[in-house]
C-alpha positions in Angstrom: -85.5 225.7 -162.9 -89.1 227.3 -163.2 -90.5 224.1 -162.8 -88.6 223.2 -159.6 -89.8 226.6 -158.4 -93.1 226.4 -158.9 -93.3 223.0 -157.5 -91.3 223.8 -154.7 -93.5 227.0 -153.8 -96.5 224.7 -154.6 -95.5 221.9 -151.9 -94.4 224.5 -149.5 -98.3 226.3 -149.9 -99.8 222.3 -149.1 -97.8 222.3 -146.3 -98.2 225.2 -144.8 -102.0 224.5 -145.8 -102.0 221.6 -143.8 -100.1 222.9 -140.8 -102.6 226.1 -140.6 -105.7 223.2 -141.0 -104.0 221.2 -137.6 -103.6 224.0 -135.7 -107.2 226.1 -136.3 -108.6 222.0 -135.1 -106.1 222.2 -132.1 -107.7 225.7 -131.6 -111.5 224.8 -132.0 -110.7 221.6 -129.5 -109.2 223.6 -127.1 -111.5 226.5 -127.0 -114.5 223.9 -126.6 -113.3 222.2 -124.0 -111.8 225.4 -122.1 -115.6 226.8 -122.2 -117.3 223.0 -121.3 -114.6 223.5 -117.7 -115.6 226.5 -117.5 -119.6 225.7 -117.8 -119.1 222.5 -115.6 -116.9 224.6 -112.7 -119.6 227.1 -112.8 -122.0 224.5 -112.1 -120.5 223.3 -109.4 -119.6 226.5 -107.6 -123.5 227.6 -108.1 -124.6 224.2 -106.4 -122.1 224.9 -103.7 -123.3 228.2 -103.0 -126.9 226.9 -103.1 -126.1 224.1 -100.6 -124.2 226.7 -98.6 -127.9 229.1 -98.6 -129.7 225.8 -97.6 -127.9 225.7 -94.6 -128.9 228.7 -93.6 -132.3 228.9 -94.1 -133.4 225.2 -92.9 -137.0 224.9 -92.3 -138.1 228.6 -93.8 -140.6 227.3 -96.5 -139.9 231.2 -98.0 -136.2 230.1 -98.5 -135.3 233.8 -97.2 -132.2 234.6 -95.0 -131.6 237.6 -92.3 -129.1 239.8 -92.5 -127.6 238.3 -89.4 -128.1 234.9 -90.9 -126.1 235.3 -93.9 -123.4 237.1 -92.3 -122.6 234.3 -89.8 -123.4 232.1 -92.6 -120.1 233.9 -94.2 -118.2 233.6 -91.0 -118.7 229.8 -90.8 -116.2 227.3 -91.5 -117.8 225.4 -94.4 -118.3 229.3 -96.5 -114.5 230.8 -95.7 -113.7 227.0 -97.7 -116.2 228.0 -100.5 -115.2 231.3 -101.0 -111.8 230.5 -100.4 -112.0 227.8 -103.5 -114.2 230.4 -105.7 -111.3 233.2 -105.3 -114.0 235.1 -103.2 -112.7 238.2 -101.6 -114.8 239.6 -98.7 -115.0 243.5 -98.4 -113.3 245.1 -95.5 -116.0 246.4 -94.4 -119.2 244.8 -93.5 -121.9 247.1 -94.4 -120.2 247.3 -98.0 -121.1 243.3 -98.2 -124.6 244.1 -97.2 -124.9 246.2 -99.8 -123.2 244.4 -102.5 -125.2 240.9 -101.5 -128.2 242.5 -100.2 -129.3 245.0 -103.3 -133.0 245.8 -102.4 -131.9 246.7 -99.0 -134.6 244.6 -97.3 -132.8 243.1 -94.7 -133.2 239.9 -96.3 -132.2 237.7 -99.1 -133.0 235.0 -100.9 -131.3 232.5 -102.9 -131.0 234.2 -106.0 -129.9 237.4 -104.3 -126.9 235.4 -102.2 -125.8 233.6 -105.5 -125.4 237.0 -107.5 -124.1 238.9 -104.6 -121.2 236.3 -104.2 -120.8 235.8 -107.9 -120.8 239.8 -108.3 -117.5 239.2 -105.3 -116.1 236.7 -107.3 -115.9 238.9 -110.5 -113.2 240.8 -108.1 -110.5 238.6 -108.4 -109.2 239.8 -104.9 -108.7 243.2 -106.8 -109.4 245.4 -103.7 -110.2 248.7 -106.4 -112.4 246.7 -108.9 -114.4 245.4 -105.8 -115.0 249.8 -104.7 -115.6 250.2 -107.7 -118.5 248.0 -108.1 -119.8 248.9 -104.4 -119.9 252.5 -105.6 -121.6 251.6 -109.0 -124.3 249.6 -106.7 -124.7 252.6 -104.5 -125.2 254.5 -107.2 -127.3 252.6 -109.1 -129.5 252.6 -105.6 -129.8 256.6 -105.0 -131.0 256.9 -109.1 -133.1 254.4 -108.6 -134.5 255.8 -105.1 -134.5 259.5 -106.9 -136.5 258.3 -109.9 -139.4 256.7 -107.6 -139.6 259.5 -106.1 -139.6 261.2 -109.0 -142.8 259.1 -109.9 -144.3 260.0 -107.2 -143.9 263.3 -107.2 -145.3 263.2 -111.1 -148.6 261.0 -110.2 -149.4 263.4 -107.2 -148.9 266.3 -109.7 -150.9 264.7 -112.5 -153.7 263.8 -109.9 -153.7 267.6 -108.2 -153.9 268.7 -111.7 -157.0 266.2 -113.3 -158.6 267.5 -110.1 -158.2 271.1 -110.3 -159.3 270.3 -114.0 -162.3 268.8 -113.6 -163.3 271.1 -110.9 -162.9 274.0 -113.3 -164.7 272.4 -115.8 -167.3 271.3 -113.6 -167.7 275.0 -112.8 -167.9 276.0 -116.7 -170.4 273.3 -116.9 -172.7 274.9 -113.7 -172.5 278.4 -115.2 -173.7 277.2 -118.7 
């Protein structure tokens, strides 16, 4: 009876062995080809968006867009199908979509700008609170940014003022010696 046991508890452990081994290469399969869609669909969606850009800024050796050209770029037909098919969910409002695809606030953009900005919209799902969420983290990300050049600024115009009222004292100690 010990011996059945064992043997029994031994084929049941190969078994169960072998069904563990099937699944984990299911697994591994699946993942790999799960991230290979997901690396091809990116692909395509980025040369899409590209195409979409090139549209725009035809015969601009810069490859730069205006604000006005990128907006009615997004109002045309070919774009609400793009965005559409990329789960791309426009902001109400259209200053917020300025900001979000226009970061430097130049009044321009160029191709690596629009492909983030709409890639940034994408990450949204349609999830109207994610995409505030990321507008505010933008604008705020903007105002530190603006606040610590200025804050440079104000540091080298300090630094300078101060070298110069330096070397102007010690240009004095120098004349009295």
């Amino acid at each position: 009876i010990i011996f059945v046991s064992v043997a029994g508890i031994g084929l049941m452990s190969v078994v169960v062995s072998v069904v563990c081994q099937q699944i984990n290469t299911w697994t591994q399969k699946e993942t790999k080809s799960t991230h290979e869609e997901f690396v091809r669909d990116k692909e395509v969606k980025e040369r899409n968006v590209e195409q979409l850009f090139n549209v725009a800024c035809q015969g601009d050796e810069k490859r730069i867009i205006s604000e006005k050209q990128y907006l009615d770029l997004l109002k045309s037909k070919e774009a609400c199908e793009l965005l559409q098919g990329m789960k791309v969910n426009l902001p109400a409002e259209v200053h917020e979509l300025v900001r979000v695809i226009d970061c430097k606030g130049k009044g321009t953009i160029t191709i690596d700008e629009w492909k983030d900005g709409l890639f940034r919209l994408r990450g949204t799902r349609g999830d109207h609170l994610s995409q505030t969420l990321q507008y505010r983290l933008l604008e705020c990300n903007r105002q530190t940014k603006v606040g610590i050049d200025k804050a440079q600024v104000a540091i080298r115009e300090t630094m300078k003022d101060i070298i110069f009222k330096a070397g102007h004292q010690l240009a004095k100690d120098l004349e009295v010696t």
